[in-house]
FIVEXKE-462754 format. One record per residue (C-alpha): residue number from 1; y, x, z. Coordinates in Angstrom, 1 decimal. Example, Ala and Ser with C-alpha at 12.3 -4.5 7.8 and 13.67 -1.06 7.14 Angstrom:
2
<node resi="1" yy="-4.5" xx="12.3" zz="7.8"/>
<node resi="2" yy="-1.1" xx="13.7" zz="7.1"/>
END
This chain:
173
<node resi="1" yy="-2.4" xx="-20.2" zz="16.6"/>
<node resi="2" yy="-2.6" xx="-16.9" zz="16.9"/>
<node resi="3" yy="-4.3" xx="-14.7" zz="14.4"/>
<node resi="4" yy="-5.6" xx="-11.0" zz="14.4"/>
<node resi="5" yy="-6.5" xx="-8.7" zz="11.4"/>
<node resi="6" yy="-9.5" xx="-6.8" zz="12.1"/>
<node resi="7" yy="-9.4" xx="-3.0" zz="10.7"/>
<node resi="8" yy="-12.6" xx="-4.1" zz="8.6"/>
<node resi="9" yy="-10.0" xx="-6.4" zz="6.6"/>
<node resi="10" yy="-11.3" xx="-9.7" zz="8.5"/>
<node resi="11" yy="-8.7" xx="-12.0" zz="10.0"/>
<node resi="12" yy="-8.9" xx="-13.8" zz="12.8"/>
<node resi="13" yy="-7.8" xx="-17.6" zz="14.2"/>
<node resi="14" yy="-7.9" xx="-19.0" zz="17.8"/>
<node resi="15" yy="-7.7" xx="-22.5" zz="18.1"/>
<node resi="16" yy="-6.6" xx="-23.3" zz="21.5"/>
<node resi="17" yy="-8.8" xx="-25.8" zz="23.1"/>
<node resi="18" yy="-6.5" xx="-28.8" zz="24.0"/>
<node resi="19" yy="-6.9" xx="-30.8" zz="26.9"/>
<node resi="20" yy="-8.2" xx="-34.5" zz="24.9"/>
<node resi="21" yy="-9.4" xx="-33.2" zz="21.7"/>
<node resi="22" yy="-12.7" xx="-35.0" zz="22.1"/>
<node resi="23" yy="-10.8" xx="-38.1" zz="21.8"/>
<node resi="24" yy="-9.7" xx="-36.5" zz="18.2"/>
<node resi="25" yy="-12.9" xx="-37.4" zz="17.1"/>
<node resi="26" yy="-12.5" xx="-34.0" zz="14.5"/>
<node resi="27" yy="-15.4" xx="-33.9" zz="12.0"/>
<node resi="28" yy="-14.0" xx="-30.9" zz="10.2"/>
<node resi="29" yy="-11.4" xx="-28.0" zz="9.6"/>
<node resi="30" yy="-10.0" xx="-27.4" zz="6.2"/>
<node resi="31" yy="-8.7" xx="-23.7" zz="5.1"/>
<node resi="32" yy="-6.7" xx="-23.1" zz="2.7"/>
<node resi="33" yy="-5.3" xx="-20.4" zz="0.2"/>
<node resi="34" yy="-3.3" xx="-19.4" zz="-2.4"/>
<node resi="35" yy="-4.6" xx="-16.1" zz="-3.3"/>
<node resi="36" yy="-5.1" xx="-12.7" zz="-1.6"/>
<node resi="37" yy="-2.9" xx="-9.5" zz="-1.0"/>
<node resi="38" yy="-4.4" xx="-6.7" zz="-2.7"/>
<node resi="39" yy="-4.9" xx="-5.0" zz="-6.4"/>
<node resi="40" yy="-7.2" xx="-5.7" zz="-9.4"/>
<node resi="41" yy="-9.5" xx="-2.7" zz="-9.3"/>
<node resi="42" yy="-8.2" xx="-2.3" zz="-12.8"/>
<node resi="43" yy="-5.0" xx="-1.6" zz="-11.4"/>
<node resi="44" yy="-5.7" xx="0.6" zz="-8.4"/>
<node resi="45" yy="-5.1" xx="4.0" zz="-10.2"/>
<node resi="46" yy="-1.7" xx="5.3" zz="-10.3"/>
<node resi="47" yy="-0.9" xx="8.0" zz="-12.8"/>
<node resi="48" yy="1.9" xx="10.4" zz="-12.4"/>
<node resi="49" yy="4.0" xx="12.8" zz="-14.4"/>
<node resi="50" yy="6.2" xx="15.1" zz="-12.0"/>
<node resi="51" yy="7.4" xx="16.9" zz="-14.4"/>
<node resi="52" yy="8.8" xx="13.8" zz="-16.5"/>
<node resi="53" yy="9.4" xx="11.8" zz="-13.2"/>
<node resi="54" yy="7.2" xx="9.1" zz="-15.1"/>
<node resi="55" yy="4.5" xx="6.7" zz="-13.8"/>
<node resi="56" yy="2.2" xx="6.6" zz="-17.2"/>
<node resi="57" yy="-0.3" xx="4.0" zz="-15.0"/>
<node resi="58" yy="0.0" xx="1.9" zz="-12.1"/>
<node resi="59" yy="-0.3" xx="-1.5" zz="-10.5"/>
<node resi="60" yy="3.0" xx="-3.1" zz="-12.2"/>
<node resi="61" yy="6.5" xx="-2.2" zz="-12.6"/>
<node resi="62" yy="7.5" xx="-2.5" zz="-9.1"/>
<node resi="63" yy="6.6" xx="1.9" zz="-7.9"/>
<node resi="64" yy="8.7" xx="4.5" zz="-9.9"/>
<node resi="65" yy="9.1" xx="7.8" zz="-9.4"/>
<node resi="66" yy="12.7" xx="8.9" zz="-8.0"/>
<node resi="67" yy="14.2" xx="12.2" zz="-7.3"/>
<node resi="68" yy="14.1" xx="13.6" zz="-3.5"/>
<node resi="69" yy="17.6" xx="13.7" zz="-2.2"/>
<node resi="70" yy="19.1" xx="17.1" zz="-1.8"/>
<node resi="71" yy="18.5" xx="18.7" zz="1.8"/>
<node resi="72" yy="15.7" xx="16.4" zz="2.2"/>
<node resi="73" yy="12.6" xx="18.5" zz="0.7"/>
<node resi="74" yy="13.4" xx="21.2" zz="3.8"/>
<node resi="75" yy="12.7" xx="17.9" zz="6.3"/>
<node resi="76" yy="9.2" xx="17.3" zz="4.5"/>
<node resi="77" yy="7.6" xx="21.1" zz="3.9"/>
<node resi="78" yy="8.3" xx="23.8" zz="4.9"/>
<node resi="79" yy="6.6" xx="26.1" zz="2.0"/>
<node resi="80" yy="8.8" xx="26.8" zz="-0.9"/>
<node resi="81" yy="6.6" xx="26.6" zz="-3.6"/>
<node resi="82" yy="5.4" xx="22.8" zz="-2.6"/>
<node resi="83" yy="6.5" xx="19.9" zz="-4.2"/>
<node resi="84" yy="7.5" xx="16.3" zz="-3.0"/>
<node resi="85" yy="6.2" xx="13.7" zz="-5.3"/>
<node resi="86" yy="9.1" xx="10.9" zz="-4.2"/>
<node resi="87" yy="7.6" xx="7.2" zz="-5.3"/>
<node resi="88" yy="9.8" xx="3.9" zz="-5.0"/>
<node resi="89" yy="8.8" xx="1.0" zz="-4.4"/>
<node resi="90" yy="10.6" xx="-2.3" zz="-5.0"/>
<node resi="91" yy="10.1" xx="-5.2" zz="-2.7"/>
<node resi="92" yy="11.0" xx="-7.8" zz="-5.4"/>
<node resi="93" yy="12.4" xx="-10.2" zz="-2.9"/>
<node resi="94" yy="10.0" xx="-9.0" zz="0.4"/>
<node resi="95" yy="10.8" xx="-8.1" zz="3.2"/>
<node resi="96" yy="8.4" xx="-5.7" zz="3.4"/>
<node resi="97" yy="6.1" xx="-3.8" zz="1.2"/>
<node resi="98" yy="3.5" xx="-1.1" zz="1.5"/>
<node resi="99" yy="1.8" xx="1.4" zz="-0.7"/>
<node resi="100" yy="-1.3" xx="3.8" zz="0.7"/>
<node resi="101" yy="-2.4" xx="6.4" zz="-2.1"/>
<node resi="102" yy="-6.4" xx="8.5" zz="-1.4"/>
<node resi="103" yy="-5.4" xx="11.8" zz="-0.2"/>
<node resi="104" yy="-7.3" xx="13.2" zz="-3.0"/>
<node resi="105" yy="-5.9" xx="13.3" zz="-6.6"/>
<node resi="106" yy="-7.0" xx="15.0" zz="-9.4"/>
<node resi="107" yy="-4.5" xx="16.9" zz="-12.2"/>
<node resi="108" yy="-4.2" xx="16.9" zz="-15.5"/>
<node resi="109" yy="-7.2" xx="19.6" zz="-16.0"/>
<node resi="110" yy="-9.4" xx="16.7" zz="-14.4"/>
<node resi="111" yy="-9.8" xx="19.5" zz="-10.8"/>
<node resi="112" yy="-9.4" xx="17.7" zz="-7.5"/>
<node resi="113" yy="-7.2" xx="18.8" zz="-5.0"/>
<node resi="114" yy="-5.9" xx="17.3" zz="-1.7"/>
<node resi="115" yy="-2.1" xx="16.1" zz="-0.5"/>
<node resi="116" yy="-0.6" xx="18.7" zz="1.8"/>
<node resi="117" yy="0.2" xx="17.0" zz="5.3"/>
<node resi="118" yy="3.6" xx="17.5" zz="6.1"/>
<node resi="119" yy="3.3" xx="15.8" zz="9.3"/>
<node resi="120" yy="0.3" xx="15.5" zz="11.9"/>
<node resi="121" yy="-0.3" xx="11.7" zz="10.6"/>
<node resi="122" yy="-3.5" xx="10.5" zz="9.8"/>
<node resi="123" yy="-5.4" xx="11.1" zz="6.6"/>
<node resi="124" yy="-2.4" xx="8.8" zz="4.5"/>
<node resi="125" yy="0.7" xx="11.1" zz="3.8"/>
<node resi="126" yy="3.6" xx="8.9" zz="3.9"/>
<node resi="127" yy="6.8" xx="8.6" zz="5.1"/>
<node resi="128" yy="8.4" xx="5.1" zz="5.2"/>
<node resi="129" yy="11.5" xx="4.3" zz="4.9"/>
<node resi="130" yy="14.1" xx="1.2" zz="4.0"/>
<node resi="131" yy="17.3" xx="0.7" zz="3.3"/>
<node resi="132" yy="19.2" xx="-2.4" zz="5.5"/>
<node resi="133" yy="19.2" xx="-4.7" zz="2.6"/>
<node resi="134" yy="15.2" xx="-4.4" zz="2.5"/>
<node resi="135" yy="15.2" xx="-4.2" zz="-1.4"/>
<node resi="136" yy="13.2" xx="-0.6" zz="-1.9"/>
<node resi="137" yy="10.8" xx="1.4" zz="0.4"/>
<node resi="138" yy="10.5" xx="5.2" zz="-0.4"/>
<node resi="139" yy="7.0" xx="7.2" zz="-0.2"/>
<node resi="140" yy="7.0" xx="11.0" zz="0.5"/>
<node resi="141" yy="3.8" xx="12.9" zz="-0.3"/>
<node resi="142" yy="3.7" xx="16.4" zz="-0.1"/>
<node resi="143" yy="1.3" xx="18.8" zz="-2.3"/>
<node resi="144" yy="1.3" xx="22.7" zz="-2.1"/>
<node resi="145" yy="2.3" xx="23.5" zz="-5.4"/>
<node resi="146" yy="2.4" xx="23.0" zz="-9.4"/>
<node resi="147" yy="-0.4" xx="21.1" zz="-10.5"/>
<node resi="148" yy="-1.0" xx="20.8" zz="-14.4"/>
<node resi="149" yy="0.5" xx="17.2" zz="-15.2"/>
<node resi="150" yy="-0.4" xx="14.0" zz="-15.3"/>
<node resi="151" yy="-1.6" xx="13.8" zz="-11.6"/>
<node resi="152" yy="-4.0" xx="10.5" zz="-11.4"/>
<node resi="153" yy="-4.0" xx="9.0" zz="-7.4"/>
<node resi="154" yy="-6.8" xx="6.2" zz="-6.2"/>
<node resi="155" yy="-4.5" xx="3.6" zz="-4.8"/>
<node resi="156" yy="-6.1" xx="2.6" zz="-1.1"/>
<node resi="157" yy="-3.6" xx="-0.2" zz="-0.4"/>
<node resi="158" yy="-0.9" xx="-2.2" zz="-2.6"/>
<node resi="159" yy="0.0" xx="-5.6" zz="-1.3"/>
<node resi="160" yy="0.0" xx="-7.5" zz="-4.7"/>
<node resi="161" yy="-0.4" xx="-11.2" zz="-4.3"/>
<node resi="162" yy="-3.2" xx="-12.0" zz="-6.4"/>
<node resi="163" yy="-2.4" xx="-15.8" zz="-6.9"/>
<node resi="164" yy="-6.5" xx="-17.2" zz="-7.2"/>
<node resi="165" yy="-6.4" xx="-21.1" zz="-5.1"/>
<node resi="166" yy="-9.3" xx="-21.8" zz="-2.4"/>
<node resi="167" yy="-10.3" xx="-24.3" zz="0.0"/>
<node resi="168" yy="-13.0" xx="-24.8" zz="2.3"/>
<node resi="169" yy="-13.9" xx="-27.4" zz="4.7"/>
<node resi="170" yy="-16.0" xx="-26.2" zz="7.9"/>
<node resi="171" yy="-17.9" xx="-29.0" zz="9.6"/>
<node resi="172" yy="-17.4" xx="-29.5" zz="13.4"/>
<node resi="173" yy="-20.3" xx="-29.6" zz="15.6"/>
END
């Protein structure tokens, strides 16, 4: 069955139409699910200390801030005063796991301010990367200068599995 995600968040199922389903005689569909990929809205804040190299809030223990490897700052920015906020994230087992902050943050004088775009990507400043094993991806966001600490990030996508069981049973007409 093949199945599409939608950019509004809806998935999609085709059901092929088999030659001698009639004879099936199907009166309904069940679905299924164990829970949803996402983060409890009291969770979707991610508080930073750059100067600490801390996470003081955030979705669990699996993001954590980790130094940018020498030579690699001159890759992301090229202004000398800008900082690279490096965040980890474990996969925990995953094969893959992803992380989207809100380009806008605000420091620890409560003023927003807006990520730098190191790249000509869309409105997300990221870089992705992972290592061969698939145990950690590393997030590179790029922001002009100082800003007074802690720096507080609106988390736009965080594949938690929220474990929360459902079933529904669609009639067939």
């Amino acid at each position: 069955m093949p199945t599409f995600s939608g950019s509004d968040g809806r998935i999609t199922t085709l059901f092929k139409d088999y030659e001698g389903v009639e004879d099936l005689h199907i009166q309904s569909i069940r679905f299924k699910a164990a829970g949803i990929q996402g983060i409890e809205k009291a969770k979707s804040t991610l508080v930073v200390d750059m100067d600490k190299k801390q996470i003081l809030a955030g979705p669990d223990d699996s993001v954590s801030v980790v130094a940018l490897p020498e030579g690699e700052k001159s890759q992301l920015v090229a202004e000398a005063q800008a900082r690279v906020l490096t965040l980890k994230l474990s996969h925990n087992g995953r094969k893959h796991r992803m992380l989207s902050l809100d380009p806008v943050f605000t420091d620890g004088d409560h003023v927003e301010h807006k990520l730098t775009e190191g790249y000509d990507w869309s409105k997300e400043v990221h870089l992705y990367k992972s290592q061969e094993k698939y145990d950690n991806s590393f997030f590179y966001y790029t922001l002009d200068k100082h800003y007074p600490q802690p720096l507080t990030f609106h988390i736009h996508g965080y594949d938690r599995k929220i474990s929360d069981p459902q079933g529904l049973i669609v009639p067939v007409e």
